[in-house]
C-alpha positions as CSV (number, residue, x, y, z in Angstrom):
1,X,27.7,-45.8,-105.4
2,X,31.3,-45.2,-105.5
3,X,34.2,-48.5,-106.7
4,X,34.3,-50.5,-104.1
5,X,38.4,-49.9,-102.8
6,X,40.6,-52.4,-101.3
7,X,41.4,-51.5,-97.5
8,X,43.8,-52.8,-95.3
9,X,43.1,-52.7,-91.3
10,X,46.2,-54.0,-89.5
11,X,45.1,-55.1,-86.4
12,X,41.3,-55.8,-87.4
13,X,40.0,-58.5,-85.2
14,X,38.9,-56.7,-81.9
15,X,38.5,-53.0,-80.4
16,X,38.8,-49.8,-82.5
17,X,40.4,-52.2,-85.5
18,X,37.8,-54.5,-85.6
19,X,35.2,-50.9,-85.9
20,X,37.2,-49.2,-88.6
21,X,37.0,-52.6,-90.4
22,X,33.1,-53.0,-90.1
23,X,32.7,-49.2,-91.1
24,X,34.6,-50.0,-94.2
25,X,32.5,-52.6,-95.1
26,X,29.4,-51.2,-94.2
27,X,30.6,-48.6,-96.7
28,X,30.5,-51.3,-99.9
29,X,34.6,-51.7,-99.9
30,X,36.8,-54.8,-100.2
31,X,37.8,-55.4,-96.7
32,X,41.1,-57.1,-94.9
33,X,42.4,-57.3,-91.9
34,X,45.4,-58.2,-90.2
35,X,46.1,-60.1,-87.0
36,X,48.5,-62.7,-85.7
37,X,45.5,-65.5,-85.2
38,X,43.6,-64.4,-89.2
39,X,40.4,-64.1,-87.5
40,X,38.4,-61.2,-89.1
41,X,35.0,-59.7,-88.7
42,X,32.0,-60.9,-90.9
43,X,32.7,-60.3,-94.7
44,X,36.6,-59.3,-94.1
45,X,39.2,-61.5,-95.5
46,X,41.8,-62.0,-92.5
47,X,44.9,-62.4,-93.4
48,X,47.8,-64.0,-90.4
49,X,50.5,-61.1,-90.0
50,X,53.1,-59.9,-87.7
51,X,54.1,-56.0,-88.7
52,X,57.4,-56.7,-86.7
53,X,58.8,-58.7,-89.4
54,X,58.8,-57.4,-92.7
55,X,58.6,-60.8,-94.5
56,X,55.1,-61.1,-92.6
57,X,54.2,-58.0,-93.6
58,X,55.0,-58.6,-97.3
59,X,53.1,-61.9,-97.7
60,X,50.1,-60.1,-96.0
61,X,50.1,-57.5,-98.8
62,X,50.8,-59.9,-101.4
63,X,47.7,-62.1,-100.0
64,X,45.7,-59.3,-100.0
65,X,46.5,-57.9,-103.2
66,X,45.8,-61.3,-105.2
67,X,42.2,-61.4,-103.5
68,X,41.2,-57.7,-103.6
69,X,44.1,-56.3,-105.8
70,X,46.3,-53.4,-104.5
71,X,45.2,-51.4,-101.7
72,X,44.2,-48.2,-101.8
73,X,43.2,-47.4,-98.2
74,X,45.8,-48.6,-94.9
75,X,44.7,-48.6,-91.6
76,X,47.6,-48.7,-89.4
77,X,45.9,-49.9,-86.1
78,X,48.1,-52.9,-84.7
79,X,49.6,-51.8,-81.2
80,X,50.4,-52.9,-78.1
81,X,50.8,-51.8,-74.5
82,X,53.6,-52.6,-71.8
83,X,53.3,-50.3,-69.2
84,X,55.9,-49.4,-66.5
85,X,57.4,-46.8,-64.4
86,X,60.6,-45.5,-66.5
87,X,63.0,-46.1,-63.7
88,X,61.7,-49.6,-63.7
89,X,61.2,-50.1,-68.0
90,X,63.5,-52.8,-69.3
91,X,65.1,-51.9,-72.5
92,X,63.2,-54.5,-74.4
93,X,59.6,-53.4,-73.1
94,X,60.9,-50.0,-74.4
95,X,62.0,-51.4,-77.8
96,X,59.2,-54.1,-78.1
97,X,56.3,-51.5,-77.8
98,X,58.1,-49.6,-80.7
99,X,58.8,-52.2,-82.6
100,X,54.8,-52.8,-82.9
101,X,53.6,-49.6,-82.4
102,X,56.0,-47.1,-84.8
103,X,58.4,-49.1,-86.9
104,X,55.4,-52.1,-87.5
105,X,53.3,-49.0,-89.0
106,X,56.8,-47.9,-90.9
107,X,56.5,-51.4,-92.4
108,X,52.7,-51.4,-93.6
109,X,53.4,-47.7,-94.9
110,X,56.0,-48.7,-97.1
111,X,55.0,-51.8,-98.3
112,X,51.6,-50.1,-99.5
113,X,53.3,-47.1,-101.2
114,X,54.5,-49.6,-103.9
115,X,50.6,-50.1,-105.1
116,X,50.0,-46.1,-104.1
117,X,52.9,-45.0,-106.6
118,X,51.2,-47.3,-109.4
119,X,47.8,-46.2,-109.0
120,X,48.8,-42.3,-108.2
121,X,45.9,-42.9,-105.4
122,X,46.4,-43.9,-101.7
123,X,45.2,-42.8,-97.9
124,X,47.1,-43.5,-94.8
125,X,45.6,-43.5,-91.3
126,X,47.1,-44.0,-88.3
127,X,46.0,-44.8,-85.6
128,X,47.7,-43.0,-82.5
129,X,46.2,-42.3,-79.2
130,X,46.0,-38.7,-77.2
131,X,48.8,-40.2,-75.1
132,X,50.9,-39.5,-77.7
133,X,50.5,-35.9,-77.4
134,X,49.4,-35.5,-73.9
135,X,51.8,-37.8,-72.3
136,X,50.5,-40.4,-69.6
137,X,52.9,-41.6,-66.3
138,X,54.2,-45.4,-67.0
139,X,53.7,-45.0,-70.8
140,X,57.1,-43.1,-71.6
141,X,57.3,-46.4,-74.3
142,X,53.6,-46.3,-75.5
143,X,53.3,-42.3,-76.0
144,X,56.5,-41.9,-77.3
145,X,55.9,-44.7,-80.2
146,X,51.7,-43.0,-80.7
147,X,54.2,-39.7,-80.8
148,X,56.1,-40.9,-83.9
149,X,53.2,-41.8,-85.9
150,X,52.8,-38.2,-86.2
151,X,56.0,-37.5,-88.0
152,X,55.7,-40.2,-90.1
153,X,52.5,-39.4,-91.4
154,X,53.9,-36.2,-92.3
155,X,57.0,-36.9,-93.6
156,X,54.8,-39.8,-96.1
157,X,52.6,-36.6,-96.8
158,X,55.7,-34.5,-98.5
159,X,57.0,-37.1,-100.2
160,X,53.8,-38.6,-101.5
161,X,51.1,-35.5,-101.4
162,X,52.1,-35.2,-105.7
163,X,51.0,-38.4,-105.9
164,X,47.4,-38.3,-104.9
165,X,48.5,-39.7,-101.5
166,X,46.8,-38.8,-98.4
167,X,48.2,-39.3,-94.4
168,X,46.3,-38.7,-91.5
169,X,46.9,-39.3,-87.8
170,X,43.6,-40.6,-85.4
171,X,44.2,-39.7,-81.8
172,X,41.5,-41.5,-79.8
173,X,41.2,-41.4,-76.3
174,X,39.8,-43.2,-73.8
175,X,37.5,-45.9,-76.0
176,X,35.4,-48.6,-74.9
177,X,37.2,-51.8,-75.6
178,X,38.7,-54.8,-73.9
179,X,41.6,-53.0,-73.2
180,X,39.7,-49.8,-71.0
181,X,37.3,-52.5,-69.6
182,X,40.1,-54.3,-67.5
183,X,40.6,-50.7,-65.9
184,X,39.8,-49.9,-61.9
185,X,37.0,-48.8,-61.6
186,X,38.8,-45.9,-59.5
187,X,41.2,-45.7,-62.9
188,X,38.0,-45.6,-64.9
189,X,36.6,-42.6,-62.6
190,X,39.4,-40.6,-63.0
191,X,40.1,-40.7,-66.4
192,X,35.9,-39.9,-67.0
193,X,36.7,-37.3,-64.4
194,X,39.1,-35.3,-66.9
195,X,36.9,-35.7,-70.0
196,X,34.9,-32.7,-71.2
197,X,32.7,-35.1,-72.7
198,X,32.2,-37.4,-69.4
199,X,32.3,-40.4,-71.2
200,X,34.5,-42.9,-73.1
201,X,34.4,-43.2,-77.0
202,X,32.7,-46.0,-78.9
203,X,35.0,-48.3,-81.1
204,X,32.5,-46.5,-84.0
205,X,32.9,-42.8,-83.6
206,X,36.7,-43.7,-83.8
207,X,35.9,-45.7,-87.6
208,X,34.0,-42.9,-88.5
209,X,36.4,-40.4,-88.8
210,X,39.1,-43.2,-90.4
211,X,36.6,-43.6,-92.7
212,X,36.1,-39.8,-93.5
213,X,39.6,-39.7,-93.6
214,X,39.7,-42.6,-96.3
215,X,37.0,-40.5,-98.4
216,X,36.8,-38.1,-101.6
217,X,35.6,-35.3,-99.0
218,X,39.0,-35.6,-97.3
219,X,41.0,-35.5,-100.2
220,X,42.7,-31.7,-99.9
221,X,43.3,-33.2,-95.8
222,X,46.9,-34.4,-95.3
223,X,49.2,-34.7,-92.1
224,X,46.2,-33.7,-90.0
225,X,46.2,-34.9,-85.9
226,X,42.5,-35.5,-85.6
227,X,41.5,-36.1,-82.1
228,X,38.6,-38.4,-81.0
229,X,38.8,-37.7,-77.6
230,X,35.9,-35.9,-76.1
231,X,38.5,-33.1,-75.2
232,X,41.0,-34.5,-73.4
233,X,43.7,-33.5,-75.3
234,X,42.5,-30.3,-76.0
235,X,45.3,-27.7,-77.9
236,X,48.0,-31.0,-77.6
């Protein structure tokens, strides 16, 4: 059995979060996770955190670190939706979503790099969504912040890849979770309708490839889109 590694899932308490963290565990690793209540799956230590302040973000770390000791795997999964036309999007549902979404994955990023440098080890994922690449009407804020994850993950990779530092993007798309089950069911029939697959994901085939990603096997991959997606984003 391989050391057990200490991995960070922002946004671990529900949905795809809340699978990557189980996977992890299932997998014989130190878990944590990350939300802004500290409730965590079974076995994970939660840890209270808002990645739009970096003060939060450090104290998570350092919490983290002093139960597990520096981690050696981020999950970058915290995000949050607030849809609207773009004639119609305020400025601060614009600059909110980003916030969260891009610059609160900036924050994790570069707080763990401090322990990745030390240890000459480290993997990155984050997790984006095939919106980011495909585009969806009423998401100009979401996609575009899902968008930037992809530049940051390879900008980290050619500044860190010396180092024995990994990042990877995740591009799910349509995933059974809370957030797909408050859909229309006429919203839910189209979107089925454009999937190759004709199906949403699980939360676990989503963790499954963040896990591979976290892996020895995936050592030589770096600023690699991986889409989970059934096809929908196909050649995006």
């Amino acid at each position: 059995m391989p050391e057990p590694r200490s991995v960070l899932v922002t946004g671990g308490n529900r949905g795809i979060g809340r699978a990557v963290a189980e996977a992890f565990l299932a997998a014989g690793d130190r878990v944590a996770v990350t939300t802004r209540t500290g409730q965590a799956p079974e076995g994970a230590l939660g840890v209270a955190c808002d990645v739009r302040d970096a003060a939060s973000v450090d104290a998570a770390f350092s919490e983290v670190e002093a139960a597990h000791g520096p981690v050696e795997v981020l999950v970058a999964n915290a995000g949050i939706t607030k849809d609207g036309l773009l004639l119609r999007m305020s400025e601060e549902d614009f600059t909110d979503v980003v916030d969260t979404n891009l610059t609160g994955a900036f924050r994790c990023v570069r707080r763990a790099t401090r322990g990745f440098v030390r240890l000459r080890r480290g993997r990155v994922v984050l997790v984006s969504s095939v919106v980011g690449l495909y585009g969806s009407p009423g998401q100009v804020n979401y996609a575009a912040s899902k968008a930037g994850l992809v530049g940051l993950a390879r900008s980290v990779t050619r500044e860190l890849g010396g180092r024995g530092v990994t990042a990877n993007v995740v591009a799910p798309g349509f995933v059974e979770t809370d957030m797909t089950a408050a859909l229309t069911e006429e919203v839910r029939a189209g979107h089925l309708a454009a999937i190759p697959a004709g199906r949403l994901a699980r939360p676990e085939e989503v963790a499954g490839v963040c896990v591979f990603l976290a892996s020895d096997a995936a050592a030589y991959v770096s600023g690699a889109v991986v889409p989970v997606d059934g096809g929908l984003g196909m050649g995006h």
